[in-house]
C-alpha positions as CSV (number, residue, x, y, z in Angstrom):
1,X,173.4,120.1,174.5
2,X,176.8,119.0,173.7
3,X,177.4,116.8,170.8
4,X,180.3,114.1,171.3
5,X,180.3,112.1,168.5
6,X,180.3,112.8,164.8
7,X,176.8,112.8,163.3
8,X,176.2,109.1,161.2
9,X,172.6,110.2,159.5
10,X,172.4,109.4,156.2
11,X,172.0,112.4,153.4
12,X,172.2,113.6,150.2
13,X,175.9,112.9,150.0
14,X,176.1,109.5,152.4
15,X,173.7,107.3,152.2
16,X,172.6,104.9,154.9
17,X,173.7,101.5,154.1
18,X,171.3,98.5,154.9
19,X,172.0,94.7,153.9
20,X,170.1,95.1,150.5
21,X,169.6,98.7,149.9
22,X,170.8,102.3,150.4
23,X,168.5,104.9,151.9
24,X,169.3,108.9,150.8
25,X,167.5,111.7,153.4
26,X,167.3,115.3,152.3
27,X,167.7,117.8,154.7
28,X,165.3,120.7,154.4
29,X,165.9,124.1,156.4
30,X,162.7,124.1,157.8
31,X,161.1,121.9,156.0
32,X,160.9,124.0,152.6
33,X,161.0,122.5,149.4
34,X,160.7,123.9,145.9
35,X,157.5,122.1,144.2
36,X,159.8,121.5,141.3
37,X,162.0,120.1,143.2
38,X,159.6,117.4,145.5
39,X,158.5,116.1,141.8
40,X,162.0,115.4,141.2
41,X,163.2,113.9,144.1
42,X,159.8,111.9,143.6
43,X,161.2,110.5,140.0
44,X,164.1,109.6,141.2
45,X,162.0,107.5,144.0
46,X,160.2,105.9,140.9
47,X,162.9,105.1,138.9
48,X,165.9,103.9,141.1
49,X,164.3,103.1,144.8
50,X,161.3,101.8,146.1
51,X,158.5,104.1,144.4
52,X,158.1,106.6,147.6
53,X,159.1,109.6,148.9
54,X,159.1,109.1,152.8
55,X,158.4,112.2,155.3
56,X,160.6,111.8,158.4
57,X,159.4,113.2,162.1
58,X,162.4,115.8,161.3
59,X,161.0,117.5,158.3
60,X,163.1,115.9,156.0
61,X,162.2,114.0,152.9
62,X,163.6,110.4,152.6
63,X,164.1,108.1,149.4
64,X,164.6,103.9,150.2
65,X,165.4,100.9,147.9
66,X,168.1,102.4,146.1
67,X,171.3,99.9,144.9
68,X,174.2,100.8,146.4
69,X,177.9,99.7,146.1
70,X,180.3,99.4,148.9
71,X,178.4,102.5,150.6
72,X,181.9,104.1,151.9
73,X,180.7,107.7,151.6
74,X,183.4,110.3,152.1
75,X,181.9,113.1,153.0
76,X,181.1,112.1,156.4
77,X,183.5,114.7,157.4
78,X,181.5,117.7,156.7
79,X,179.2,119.2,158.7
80,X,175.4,120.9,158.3
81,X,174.3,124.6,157.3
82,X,171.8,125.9,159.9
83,X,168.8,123.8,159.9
84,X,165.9,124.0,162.4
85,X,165.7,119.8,163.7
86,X,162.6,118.3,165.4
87,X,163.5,116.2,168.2
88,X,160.3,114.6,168.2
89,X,156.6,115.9,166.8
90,X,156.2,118.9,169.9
91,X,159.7,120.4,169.7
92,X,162.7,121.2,167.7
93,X,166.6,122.7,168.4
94,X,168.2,125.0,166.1
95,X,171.6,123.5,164.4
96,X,174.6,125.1,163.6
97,X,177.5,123.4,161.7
98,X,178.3,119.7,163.2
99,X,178.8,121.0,167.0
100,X,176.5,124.0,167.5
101,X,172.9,123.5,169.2
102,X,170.6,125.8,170.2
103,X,167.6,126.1,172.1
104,X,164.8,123.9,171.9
105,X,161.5,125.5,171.2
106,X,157.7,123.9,171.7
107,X,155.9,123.2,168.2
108,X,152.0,123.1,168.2
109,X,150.5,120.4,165.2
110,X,148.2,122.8,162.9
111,X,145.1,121.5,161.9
112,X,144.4,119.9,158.6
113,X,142.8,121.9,155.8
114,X,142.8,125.4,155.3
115,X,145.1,127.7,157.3
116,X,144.5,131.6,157.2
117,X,148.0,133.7,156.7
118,X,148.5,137.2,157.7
119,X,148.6,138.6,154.3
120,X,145.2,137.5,153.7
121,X,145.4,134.3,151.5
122,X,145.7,130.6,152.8
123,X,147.8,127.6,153.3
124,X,146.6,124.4,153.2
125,X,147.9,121.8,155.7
126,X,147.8,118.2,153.7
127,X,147.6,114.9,155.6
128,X,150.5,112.6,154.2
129,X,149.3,108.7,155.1
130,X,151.7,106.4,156.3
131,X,154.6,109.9,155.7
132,X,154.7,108.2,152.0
133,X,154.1,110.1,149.0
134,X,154.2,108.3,145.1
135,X,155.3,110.2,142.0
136,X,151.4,111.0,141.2
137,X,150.9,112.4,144.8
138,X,153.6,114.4,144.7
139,X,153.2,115.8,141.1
140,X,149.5,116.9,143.2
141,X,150.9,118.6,145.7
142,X,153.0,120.4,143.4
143,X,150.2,122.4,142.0
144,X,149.6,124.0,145.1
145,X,152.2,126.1,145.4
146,X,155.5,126.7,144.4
147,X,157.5,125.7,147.7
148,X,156.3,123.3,149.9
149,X,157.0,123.1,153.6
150,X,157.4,119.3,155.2
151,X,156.4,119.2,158.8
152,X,157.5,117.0,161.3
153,X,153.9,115.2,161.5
154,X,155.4,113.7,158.3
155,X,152.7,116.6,156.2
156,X,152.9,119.1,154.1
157,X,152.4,122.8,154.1
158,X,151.2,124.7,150.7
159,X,151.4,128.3,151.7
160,X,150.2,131.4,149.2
161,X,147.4,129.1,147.8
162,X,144.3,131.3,146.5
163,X,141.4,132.6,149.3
């Protein structure tokens, strides 16, 4: 697939601009996230936007509500590291830079619950509602591991948890 146009996603670094509010999406290489750092981006939710943290089909954490300015954003320039990006929730295309893409691949939803890993402990697949997680859910989640994989179901993955 040949890109032809510069990408106009909002991130970390330039935020989407509504009439009212600005809206800041993290991109996560597939989907990881350090529990630490889910709590934070949660605290930031409660204290400047709208209270939620917001799982996107892509794997990719959102924060909305948030005051902005004159939302001109000038590092729309720049382009992405490597990134795996769901297209929709049964498959995804590898990324490279702003013009590289890759092959698509098929993803398969896991099951909710417990998930056996090959190294003999489990990961526990968590059902988000509505994709939207509050400062207490999130501080939850964090005690189940220390990285946390978002999935493009808009769930989360705690691998390494006890058997």
């Amino acid at each position: 697939m040949k890109r032809t146009f510069v990408d106009r996603d909002p991130g970390l670094l330039r935020p989407w601009i509504a009439k009212d509010e600005a809206l800041l999406r993290f991109w996560l290489v597939g989907g990881g996230v350090p529990s630490a750092s889910l709590g934070q981006v949660a605290e930031i939710a409660d204290q400047f936007g709208d209270g939620h943290v917001y799982l996107t089909s892509r794997a990719n954490l959102q924060i909305r509500g948030l005051p902005h300015d004159d939302g001109s954003g000038g590092v729309a320039h720049r382009s992405l590291d490597v990134g795996l990006v769901a297209l929709d929730e049964s498959t995804a295309q590898i990324r490279v830079g702003s013009h590289v893409w890759g092959e698509t691949v098929l993803l398969k939803q896991l099951p909710f619950g417990s998930i056996a890993q090959r190294d003999g402990r489990r990961a526990r697949h968590v059902e988000v509602v509505d994709g939207s997680l509050t400062l207490g859910a999130a501080n939850r989640l964090a005690q189940l591991s220390e990285v946390l994989i978002v999935t493009q179901w808009r769930s989360i993955i705690a691998p390494d948890c006890a058997a």
